[in-house]
C-alpha positions as CSV (number, residue, x, y, z in Angstrom):
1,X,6.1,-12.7,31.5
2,X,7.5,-13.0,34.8
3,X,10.6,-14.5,33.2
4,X,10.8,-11.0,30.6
5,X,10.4,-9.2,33.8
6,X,13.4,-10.6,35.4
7,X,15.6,-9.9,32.0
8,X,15.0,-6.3,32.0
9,X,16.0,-6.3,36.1
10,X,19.0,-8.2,35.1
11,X,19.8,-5.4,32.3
12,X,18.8,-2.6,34.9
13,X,21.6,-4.4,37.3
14,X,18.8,-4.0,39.9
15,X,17.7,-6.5,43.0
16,X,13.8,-7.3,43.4
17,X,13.5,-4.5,46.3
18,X,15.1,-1.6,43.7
19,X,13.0,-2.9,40.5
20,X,10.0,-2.3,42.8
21,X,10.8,0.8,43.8
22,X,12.2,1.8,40.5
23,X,8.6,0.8,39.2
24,X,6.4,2.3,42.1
25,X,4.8,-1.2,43.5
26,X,5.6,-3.0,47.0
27,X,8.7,-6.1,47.3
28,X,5.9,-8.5,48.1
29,X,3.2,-7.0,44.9
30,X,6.8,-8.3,42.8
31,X,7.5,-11.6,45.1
32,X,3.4,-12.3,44.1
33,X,4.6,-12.0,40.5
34,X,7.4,-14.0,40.4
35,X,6.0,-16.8,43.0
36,X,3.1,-17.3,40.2
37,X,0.6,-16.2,43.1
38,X,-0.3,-13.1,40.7
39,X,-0.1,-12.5,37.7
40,X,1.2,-8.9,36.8
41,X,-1.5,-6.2,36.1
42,X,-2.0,-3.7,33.2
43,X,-0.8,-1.2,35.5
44,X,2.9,-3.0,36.6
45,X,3.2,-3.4,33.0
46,X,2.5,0.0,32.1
47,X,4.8,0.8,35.1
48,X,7.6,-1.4,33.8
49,X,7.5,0.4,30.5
50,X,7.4,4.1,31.7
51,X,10.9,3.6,34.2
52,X,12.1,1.1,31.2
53,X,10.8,3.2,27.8
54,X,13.5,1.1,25.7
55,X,11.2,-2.0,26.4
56,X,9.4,-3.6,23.3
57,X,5.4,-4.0,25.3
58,X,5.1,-6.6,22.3
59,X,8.2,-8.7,23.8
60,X,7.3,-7.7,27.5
61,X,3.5,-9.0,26.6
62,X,3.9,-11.6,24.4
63,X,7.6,-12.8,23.9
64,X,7.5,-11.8,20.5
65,X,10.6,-9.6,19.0
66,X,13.3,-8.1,20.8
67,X,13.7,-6.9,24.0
68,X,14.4,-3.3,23.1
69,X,12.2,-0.9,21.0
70,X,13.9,-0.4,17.7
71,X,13.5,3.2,18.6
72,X,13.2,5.0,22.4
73,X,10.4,6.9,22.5
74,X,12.4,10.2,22.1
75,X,13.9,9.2,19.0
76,X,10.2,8.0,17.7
77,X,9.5,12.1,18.3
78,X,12.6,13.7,16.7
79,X,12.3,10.7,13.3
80,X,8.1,11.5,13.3
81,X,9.0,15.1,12.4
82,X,11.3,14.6,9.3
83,X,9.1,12.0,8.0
């Protein structure tokens, strides 16, 4: 994961002190993470996903699909009501 986690900093154009505060969690709680000392919580996930909404959690978790959500979260609310 730690290697998804560096993609979406990459795409954000961001260093590892920005990403962290972008996300709300210390430099060192992201150093731990991409060291391999910790592995990142439920909460740094969730974290990555509310700063990053266009993040697929099923890539970002599991490496599976694409990076970005086939739709933001604000196009998933205006589509639900004409469906």
């Amino acid at each position: 994961m730690k290697d998804r986690i560096i993609q979406i900093m990459q795409k954000e154009g961001l260093s590892n002190a920005e990403f962290a505060e972008k996300i709300g969690i210390s430099t060192s709680s992201l150093s731990h993470i991409f060291n391999g000392r910790n592995k990142p919580s439920l909460d740094v996930v969730m974290r990555i996903h509310k700063a990053c909404p266009y993040v697929n959690l099923e890539w970002l978790l599991y490496g599976e699909g694409e990076m970005e959500d086939e739709f933001s979260e604000k196009e998933r609310g205006i589509t639900s009501h004409f469906t």
